[in-house]
SEZAZA-168666 format. One line per 4 residues: number of its first residue (from 1); their letters; for each residue y, z, x of C-alpha. Coordinates in Angstrom, 2 decimals. Layout:
BEGIN
NUM = a = Y,Z,X  ... .
This chain:
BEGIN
1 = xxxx = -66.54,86.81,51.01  -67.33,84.81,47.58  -70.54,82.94,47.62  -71.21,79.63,47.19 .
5 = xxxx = -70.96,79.22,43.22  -68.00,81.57,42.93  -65.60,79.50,45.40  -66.51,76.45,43.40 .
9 = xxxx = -65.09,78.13,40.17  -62.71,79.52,41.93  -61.41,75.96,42.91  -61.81,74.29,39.49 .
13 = xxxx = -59.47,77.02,37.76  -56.72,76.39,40.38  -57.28,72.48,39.87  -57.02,73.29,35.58 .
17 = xxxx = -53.95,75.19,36.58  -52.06,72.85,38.53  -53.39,69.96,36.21  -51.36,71.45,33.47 .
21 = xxxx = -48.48,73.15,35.65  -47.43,69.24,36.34  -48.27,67.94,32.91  -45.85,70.20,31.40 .
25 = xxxx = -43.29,69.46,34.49  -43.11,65.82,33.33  -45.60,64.66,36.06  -45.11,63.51,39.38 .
29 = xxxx = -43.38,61.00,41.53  -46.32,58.48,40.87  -45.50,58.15,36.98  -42.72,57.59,34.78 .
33 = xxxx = -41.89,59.17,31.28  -42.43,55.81,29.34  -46.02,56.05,30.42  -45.15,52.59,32.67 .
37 = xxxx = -46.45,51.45,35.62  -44.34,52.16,38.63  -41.03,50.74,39.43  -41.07,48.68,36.15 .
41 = xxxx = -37.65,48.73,33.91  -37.38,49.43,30.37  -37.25,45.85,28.16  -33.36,44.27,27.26 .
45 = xxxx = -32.12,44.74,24.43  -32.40,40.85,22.42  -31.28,41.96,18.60  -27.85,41.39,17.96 .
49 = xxxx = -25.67,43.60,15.40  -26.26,42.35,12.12  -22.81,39.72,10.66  -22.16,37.54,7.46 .
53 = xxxx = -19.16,35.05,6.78  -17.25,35.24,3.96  -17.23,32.18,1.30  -15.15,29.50,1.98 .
57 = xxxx = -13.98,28.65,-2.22  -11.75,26.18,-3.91  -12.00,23.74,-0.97  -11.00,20.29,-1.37 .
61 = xxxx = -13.56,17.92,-1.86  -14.90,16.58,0.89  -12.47,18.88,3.02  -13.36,20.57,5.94 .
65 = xxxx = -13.57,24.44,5.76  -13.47,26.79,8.72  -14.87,30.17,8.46  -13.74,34.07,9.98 .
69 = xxxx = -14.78,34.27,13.77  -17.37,36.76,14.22  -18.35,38.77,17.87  -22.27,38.75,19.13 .
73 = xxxx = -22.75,42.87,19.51  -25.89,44.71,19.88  -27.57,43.22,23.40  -27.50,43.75,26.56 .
77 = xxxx = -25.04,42.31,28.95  -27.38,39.98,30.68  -29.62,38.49,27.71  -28.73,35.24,26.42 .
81 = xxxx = -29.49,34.03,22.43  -30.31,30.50,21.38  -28.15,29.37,18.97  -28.76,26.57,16.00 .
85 = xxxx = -26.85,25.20,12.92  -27.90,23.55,10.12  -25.61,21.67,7.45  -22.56,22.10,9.48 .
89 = xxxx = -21.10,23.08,13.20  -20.38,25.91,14.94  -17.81,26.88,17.86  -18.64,29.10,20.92 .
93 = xxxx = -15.12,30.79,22.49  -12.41,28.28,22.27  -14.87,25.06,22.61  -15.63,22.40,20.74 .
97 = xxxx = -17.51,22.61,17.04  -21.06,21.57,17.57  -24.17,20.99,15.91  -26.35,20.97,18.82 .
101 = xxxx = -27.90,23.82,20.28  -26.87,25.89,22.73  -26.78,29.87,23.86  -24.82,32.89,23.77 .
105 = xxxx = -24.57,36.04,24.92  -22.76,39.87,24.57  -18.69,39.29,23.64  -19.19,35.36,22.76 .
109 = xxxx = -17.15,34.41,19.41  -19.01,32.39,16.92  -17.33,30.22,13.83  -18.98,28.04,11.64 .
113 = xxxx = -17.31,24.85,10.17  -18.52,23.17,6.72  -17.59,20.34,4.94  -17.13,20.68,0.98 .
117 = xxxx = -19.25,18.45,-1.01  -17.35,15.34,-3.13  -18.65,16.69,-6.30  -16.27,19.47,-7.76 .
121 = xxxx = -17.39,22.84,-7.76  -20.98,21.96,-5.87  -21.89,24.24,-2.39  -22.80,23.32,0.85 .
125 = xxxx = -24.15,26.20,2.71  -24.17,26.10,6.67  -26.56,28.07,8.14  -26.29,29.87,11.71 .
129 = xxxx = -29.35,31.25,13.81  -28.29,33.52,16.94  -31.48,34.45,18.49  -33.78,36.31,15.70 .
133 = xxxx = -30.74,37.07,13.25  -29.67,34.35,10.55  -26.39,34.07,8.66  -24.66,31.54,6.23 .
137 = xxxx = -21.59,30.17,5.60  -20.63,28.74,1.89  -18.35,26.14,1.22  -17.40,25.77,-2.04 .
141 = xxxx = -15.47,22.38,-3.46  -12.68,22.96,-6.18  -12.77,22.41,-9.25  -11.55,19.51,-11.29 .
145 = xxxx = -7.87,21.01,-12.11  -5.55,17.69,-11.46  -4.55,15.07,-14.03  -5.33,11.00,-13.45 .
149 = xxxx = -2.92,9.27,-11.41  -1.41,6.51,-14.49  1.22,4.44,-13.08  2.82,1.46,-14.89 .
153 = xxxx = 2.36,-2.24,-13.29  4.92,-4.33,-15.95  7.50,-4.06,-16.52  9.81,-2.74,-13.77 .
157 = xxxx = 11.61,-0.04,-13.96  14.28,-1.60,-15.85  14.39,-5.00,-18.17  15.84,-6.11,-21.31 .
161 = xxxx = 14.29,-8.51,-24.18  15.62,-10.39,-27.64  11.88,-9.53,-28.70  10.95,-6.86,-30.86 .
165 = xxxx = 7.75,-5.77,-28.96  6.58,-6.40,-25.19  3.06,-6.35,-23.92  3.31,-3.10,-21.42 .
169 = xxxx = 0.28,-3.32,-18.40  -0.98,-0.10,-15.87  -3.56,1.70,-14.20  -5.13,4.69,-14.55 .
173 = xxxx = -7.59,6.97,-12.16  -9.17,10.21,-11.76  -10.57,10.76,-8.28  -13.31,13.84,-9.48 .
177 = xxxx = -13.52,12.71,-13.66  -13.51,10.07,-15.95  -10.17,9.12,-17.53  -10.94,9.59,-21.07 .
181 = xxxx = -7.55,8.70,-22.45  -4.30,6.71,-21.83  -1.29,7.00,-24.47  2.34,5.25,-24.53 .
185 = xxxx = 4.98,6.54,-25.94  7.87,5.02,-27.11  11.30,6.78,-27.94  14.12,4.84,-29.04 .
189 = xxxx = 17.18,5.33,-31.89  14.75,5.11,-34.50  12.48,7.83,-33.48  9.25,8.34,-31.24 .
193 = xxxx = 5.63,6.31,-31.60  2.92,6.78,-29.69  -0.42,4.25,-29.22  -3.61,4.85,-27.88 .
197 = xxxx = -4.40,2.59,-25.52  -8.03,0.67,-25.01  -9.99,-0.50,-21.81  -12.76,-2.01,-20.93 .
201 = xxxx = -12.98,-0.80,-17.67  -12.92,2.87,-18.16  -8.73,2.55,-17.63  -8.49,1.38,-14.29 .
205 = xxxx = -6.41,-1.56,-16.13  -5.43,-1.79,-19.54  -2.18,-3.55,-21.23  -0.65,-2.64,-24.57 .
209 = xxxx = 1.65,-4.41,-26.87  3.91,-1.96,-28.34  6.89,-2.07,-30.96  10.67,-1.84,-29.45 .
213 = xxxx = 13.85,-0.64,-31.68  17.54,-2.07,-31.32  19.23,-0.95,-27.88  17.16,1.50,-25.36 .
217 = xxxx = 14.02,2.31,-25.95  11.35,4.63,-23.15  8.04,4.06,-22.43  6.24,6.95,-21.13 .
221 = xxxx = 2.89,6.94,-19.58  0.48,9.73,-20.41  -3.11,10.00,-18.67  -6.10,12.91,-19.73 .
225 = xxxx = -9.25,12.99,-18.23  -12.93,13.84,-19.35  -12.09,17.97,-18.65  -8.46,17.80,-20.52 .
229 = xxxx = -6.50,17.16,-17.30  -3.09,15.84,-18.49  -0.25,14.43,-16.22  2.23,16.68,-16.45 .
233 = xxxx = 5.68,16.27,-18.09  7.30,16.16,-14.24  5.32,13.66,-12.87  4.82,11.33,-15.59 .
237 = xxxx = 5.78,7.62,-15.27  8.46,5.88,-17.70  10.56,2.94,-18.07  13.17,1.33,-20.12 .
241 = xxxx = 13.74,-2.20,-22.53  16.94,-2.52,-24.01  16.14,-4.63,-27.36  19.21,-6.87,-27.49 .
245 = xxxx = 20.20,-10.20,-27.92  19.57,-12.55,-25.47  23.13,-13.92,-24.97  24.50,-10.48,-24.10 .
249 = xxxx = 24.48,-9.40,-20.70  22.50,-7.36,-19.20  23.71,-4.48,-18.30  27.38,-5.35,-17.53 .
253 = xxxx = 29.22,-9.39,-16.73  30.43,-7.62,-13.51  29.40,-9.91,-10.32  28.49,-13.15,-12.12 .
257 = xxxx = 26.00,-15.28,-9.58  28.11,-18.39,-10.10  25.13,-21.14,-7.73  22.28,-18.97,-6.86 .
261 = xxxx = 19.80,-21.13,-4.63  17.23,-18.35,-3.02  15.99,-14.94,-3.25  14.21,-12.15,-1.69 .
265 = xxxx = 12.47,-8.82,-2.20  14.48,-5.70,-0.01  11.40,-3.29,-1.11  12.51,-0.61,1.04 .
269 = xxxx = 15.60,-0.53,-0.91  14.83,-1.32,-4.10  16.69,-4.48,-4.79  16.67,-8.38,-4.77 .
273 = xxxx = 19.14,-9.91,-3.23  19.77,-13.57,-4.06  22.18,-16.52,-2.35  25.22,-17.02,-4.14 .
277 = xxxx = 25.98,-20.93,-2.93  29.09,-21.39,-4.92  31.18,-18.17,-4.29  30.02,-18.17,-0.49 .
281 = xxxx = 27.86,-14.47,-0.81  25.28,-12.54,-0.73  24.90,-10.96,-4.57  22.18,-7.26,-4.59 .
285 = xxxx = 20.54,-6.71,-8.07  19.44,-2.86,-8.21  15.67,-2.92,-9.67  16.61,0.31,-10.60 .
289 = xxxx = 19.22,-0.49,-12.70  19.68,-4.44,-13.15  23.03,-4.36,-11.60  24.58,-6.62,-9.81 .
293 = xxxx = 26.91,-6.26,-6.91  28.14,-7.98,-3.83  26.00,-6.81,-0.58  27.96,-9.75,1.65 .
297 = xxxx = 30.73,-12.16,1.76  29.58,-14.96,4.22  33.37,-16.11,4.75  35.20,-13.30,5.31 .
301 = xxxx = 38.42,-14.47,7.51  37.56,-11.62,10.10  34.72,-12.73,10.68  33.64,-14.20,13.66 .
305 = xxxx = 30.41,-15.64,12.11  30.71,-17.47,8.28  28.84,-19.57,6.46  29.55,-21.90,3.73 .
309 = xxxx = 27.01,-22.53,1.06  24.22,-20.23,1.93  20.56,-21.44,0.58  17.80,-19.59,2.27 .
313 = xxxx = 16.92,-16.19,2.56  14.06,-14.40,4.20  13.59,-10.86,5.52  13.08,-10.22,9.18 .
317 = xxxx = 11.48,-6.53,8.60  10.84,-5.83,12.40  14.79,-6.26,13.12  15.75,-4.73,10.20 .
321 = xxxx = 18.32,-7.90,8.72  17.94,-10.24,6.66  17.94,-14.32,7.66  20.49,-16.55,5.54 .
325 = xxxx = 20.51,-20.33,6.41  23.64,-22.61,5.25  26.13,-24.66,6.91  28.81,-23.69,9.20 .
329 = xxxx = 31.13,-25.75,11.23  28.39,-26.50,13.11  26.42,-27.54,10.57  23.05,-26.20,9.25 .
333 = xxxx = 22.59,-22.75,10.88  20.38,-19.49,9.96  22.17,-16.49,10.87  20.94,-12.96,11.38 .
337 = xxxx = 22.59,-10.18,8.96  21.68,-6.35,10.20  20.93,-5.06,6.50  22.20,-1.13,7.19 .
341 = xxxx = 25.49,-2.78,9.15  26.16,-6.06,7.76  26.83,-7.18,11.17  26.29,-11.28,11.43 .
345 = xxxx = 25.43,-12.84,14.27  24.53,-16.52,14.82  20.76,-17.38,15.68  20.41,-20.95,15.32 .
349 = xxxx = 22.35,-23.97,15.11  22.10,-27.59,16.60  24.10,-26.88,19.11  22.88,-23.24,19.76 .
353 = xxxx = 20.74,-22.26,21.50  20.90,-25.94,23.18  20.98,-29.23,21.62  17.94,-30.68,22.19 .
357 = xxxx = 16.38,-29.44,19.24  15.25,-31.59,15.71  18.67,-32.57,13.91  18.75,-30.01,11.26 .
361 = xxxx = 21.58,-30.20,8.39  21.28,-28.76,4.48  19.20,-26.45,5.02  17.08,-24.92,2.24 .
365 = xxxx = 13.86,-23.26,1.84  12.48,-20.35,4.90  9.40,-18.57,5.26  7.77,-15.90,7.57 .
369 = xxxx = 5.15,-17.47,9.67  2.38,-14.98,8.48  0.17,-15.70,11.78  3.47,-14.63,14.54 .
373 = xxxx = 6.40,-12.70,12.98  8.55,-13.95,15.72  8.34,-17.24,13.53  9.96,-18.81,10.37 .
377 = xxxx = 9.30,-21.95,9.23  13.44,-23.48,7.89  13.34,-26.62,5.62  16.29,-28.84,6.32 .
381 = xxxx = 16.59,-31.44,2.77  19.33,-33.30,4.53  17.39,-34.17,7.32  13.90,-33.85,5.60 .
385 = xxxx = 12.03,-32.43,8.19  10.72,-28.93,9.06  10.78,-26.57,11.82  9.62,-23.50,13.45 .
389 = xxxx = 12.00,-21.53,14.65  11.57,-19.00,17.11  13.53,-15.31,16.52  13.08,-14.57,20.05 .
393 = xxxx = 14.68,-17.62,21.72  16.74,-18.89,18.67  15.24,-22.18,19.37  13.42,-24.83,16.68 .
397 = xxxx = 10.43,-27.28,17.54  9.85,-29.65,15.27  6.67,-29.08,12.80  6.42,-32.46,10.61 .
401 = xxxx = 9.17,-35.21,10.17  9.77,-38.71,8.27  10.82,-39.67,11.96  6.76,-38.73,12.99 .
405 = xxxx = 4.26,-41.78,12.81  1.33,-42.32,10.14  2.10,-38.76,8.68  1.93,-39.07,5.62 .
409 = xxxx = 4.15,-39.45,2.27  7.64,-38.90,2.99  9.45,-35.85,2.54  12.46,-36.76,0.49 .
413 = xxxx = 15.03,-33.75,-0.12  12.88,-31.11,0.14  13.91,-28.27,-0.80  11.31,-25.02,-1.59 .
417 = xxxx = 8.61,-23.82,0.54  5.84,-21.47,0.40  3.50,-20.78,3.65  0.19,-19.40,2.53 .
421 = xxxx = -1.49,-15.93,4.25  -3.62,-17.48,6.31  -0.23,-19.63,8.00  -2.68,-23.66,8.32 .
425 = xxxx = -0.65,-24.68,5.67  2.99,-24.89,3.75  3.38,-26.39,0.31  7.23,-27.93,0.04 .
429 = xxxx = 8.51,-28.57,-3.56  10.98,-31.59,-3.34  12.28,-34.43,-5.98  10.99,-37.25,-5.03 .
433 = xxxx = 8.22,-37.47,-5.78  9.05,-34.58,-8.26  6.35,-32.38,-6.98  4.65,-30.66,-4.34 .
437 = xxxx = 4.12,-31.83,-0.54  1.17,-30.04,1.25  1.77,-30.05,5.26  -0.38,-29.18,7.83 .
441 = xxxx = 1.35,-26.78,9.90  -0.52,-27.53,13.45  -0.46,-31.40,12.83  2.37,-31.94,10.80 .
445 = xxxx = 0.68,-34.05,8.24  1.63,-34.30,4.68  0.06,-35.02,1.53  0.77,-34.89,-2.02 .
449 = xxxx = -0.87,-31.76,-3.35  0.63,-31.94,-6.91  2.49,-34.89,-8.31  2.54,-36.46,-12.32 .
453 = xxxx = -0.82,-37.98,-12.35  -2.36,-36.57,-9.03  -4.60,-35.06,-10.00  -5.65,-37.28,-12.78 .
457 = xxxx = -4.17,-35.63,-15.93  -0.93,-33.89,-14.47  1.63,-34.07,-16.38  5.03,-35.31,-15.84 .
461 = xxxx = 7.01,-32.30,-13.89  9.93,-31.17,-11.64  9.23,-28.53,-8.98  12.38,-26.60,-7.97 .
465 = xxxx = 10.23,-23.28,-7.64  6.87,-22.43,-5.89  5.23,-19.74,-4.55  2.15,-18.56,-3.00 .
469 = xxxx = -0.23,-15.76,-5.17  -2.88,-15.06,-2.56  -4.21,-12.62,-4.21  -5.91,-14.95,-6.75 .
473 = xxxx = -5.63,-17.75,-4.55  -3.48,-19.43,-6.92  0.13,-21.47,-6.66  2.47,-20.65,-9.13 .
477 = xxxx = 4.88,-23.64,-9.96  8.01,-23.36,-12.75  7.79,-26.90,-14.49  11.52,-27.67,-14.95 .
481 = xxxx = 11.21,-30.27,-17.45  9.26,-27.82,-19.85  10.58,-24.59,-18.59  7.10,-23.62,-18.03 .
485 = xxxx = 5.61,-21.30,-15.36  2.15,-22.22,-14.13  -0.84,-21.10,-12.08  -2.03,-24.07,-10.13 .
489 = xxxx = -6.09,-23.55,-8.35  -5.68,-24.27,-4.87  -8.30,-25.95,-4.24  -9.00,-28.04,-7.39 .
493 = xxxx = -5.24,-27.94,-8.24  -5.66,-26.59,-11.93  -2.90,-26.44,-14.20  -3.13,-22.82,-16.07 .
497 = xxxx = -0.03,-21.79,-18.05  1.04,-18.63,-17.71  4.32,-17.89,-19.23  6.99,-20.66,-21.43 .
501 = xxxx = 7.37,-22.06,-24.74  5.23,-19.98,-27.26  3.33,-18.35,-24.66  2.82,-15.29,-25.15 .
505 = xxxx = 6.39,-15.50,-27.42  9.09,-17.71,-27.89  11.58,-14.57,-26.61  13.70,-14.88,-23.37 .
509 = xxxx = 13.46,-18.76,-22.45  13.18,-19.11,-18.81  15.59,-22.36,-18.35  15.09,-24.04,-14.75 .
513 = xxxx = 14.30,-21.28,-12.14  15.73,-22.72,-9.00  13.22,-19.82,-6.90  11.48,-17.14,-7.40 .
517 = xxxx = 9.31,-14.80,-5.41  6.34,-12.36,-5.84  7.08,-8.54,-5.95  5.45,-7.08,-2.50 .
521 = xxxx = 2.87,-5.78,-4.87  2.54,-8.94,-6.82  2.67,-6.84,-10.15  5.73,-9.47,-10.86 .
525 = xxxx = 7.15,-12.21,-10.27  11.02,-12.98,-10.65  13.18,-15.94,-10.86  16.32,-17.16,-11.05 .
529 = xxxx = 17.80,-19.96,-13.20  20.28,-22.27,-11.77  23.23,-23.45,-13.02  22.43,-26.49,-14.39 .
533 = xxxx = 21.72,-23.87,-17.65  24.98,-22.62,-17.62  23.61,-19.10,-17.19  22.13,-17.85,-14.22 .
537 = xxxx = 19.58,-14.99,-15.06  16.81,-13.14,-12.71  13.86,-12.98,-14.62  11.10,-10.55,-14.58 .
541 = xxxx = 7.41,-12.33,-15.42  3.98,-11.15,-15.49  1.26,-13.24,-13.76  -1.70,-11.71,-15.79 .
545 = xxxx = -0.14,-11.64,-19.78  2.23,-13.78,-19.25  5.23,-11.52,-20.67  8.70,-12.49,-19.81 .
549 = xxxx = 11.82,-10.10,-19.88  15.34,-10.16,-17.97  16.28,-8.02,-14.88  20.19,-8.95,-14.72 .
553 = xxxx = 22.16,-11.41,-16.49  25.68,-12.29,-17.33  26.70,-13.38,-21.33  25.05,-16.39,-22.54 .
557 = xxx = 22.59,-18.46,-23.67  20.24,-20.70,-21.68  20.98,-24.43,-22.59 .
């Protein structure tokens, strides 16, 4: 038996030995091989797989950009990432492009979404943070590669002169650069010239009188901005003046107007289309062109529907036709004509819808109510009153009458009207006074707005032509008795002159426009002399320089 001492040692080497027996076993059930407490699990996994996004370049500026959709890889299935932008959005799955933040987790598709700055050729970078790991996204705007947008205002597309030059007007813009130059060309017979043109407002307007040759002659439009960006030969603007006598026609004598009395912009289809009163039509000039053809005969024998004498004309866009008031056997009446079909039908009459309506005979002068399009205003000159009439019902109510009480000066066979933008008030161009009646359009009350003498200093004049500019809040009037077109203020009823006489040339006399009308862009106005001049030509005018030149005529001269 071992004493004492030697079992002690005796225990201590089997307690080294079994020390180190389960040391090099990995331990025992009470420890783990992380050197972690019991029972506790290994930490997730939070980094996610590293990801860029390809450039975005040559964006539009200002354009949003949309980049590649990446996948979040690299963490555990149950660990979710914070996720932030900044200078853009980004898109989770198939949601909604964001800026706020929000999370993701293993699987979920990212995309980032930029917008290109409105300089050319500048970055905006949109940064993405997914947990710890941070990307960007570059948008990059295009560069300045297009040419100015140059686009002629005067003349149309089409015109002829007796003058050897005409005062040409445009625009000119470059969304990205400055335009740096505008040039004209002009090719004729005779050869080619070209001028420079010169602005004081960096091109958005400029006008350029240029020298015309005998017989056609092309104005082309060239624009270049600040980086050399030209408008290319395609796409760049032209149009043509015939240099001719004025006593030719222009461009054929086919479809003489023989008594026009109204006439009306068909923008959509590129034409004018003007009241022949005499020959009982409906004449079409083609803007394109300048000629003239028949677009109705009013009494065709199989026609259910005629008219005799046809005046006024106004377009009623929502129904797609075009109004004509004349006289029929029922006497005054405005008739509906479907401008694809030609299809008339009658729409009002004093006898149709009903009779109890104001007594309505020679008509003249119509006008879209601009405040309800279901409204025209119709002048009648024999029974100098005017109406509303209603394109729903077909009925007229009565808007201002001699027959009305302490209304004012009499109307006395009146036969233009204008009805201003804002639809208070109509202006009515009749002959006696010769002048202009202002009428209130919710009272009915008339005043003289323009007469010889009122306001002090007016000179003598006959009014067979108005029109409303409300674009420079201006009335512009064709003086008969001088054959002068003028701007008239109105509110202090200024007298400018704008085109006649000397001014800007003694080319192209205008003779006695019986109407004329704005271009839907106002870049023009035309009118049409009556035949009191023994010539009846449609007239191309502009309101800014003044420049008069012929759309269509027949042979002669203006008396």
């Amino acid at each position: 038996m071992l004493t004492s001492p030697l079992r002690r040692l005796s225990s201590l080497i089997f307690l080294a030995f079994a020390y180190f027996a389960l040391a090099a076993c990995g331990g025992s059930s009470g420890s783990n091989g992380g050197g972690n407490p019991p029972d506790r699990p290994d930490p997730p996994d939070t980094n996610p797989t590293s990801f860029t996004f390809a450039a975005a370049e040559g964006v539009e500026p200002g354009a949003k950009a949309v980049s590649e959709t990446i996948t979040i890889e690299g963490i555990d299935a149950n660990v979710s990432l914070a996720v932030t932008v900044d200078g853009g959005q980004y898109r989770l799955n198939e949601g909604q492009f964001q800026s706020g933040a929000s999370n993701a987790g293993l699987g979920d598709e990212l995309t980032l979404q930029g917008t290109a700055p409105e300089t050319p050729e500048e970055t905006q970078t949109v940064t993405v943070t997914v947990g710890e790991h941070t990307a960007t996204f570059d948008v990059v705007a295009a560069g300045d590669t297009g040419a100015p947008e140059a686009a002629f205002v005067f003349p149309p597309p089409i015109t002829a002169t007796e003058g050897d030059t005409v005062i040409v007007r445009g625009t000119a813009e470059d969304e990205w650069s400055e335009v740096d130059r505008v040039t004209l060309t002009v090719n004729h017979e005779g050869g080619t010239n070209d001028y420079e043109v010169d602005t004081e407002d960096d091109f958005a307007t400029w006008q350029k009188q240029v020298t015309l040759g005998p017989g056609e002659n092309t104005i082309t439009l060239q624009a270049e901005d600040a980086l050399g960006n030209k408008v290319s030969e395609e796409e760049r603007q032209s149009v043509t003046v015939v240099q001719q006598a004025f006593a030719e026609a222009f461009p054929d004598d086919e479809v003489a107007i023989e008594k026009p009395q109204s006439l009306i912009f068909d923008e959509e289809r590129d034409r004018i289309l003007v009241t022949d009163f005499s020959a009982n039509r409906i004449v079409s000039v083609d803007l394109a062109t300048g000629s003239r053809s028949v677009f109705l005969q009013l009494d065709d024998e199989e026609r259910e529907v005629g008219v005799g004498r046809p005046s006024g004309l106004v377009l009623d866009a929502p129904r797609n036709r075009l109004l004509v008031n004349g006289d029929t056997v029922e006497g005054g009446s405005v008739l509906g004509v479907d401008l694809d079909t030609k299809e008339v039908t009658l729409i009002n009459s004093r006898e149709t819808p009903n009779e109890d309506q104001p007594a309505f005979s020679t008509p003249r002068g119509m006008a879209v109510d601009p405040s309800d399009p279901e409204q025209v205003f119709v002048l009648a000159s024999g029974t100098n009153n005017l109406a509303r009439l209603n394109l729903a019902t077909g009925l007229r109510t009565l808007v201002s009458s001699n027959d009305i009480p302490e209304s004012g000066p009499g109307f006395d066979y009146p036969s233009q009207l204008a009805v201003g933008s804002g639809g208070a008030r109509a202006l009515v161009g009749q002959a006696s006074p010769d002048g202009i009646m202002s009428v209130d359009l919710d009272t009915g009350d008339r005043e003289v707005f323009l007469t010889e003498g009122e306001p002090e200093g007016t000179p003598e004049l006959m009014v067979r032509a108005i029109v409303n500019s409300d674009l420079e809040e201006l009335v512009l009037v064709q003086n008969i008795i001088n054959q002068e077109l003028w701007a008239v203020d109105k509110d202090s009823r200024s007298i400018t002159l704008i085109s006649g006489g000397e001014h800007p040339h003694g080319h192209n006399p205008l003779g006695w426009f019986i109407d004329m009308e704005l271009a839907p862009n106002e870049e023009f106005v035309a009118g049409i002399t009556s035949r009191s001049n023994r010539i009846d030509a449609l007239y191309a005018i502009d309101p800014v320089t003044g420049e008069r030149l012929v759309i269509s005529k027949p042979t002669g001269d203006i008396e």
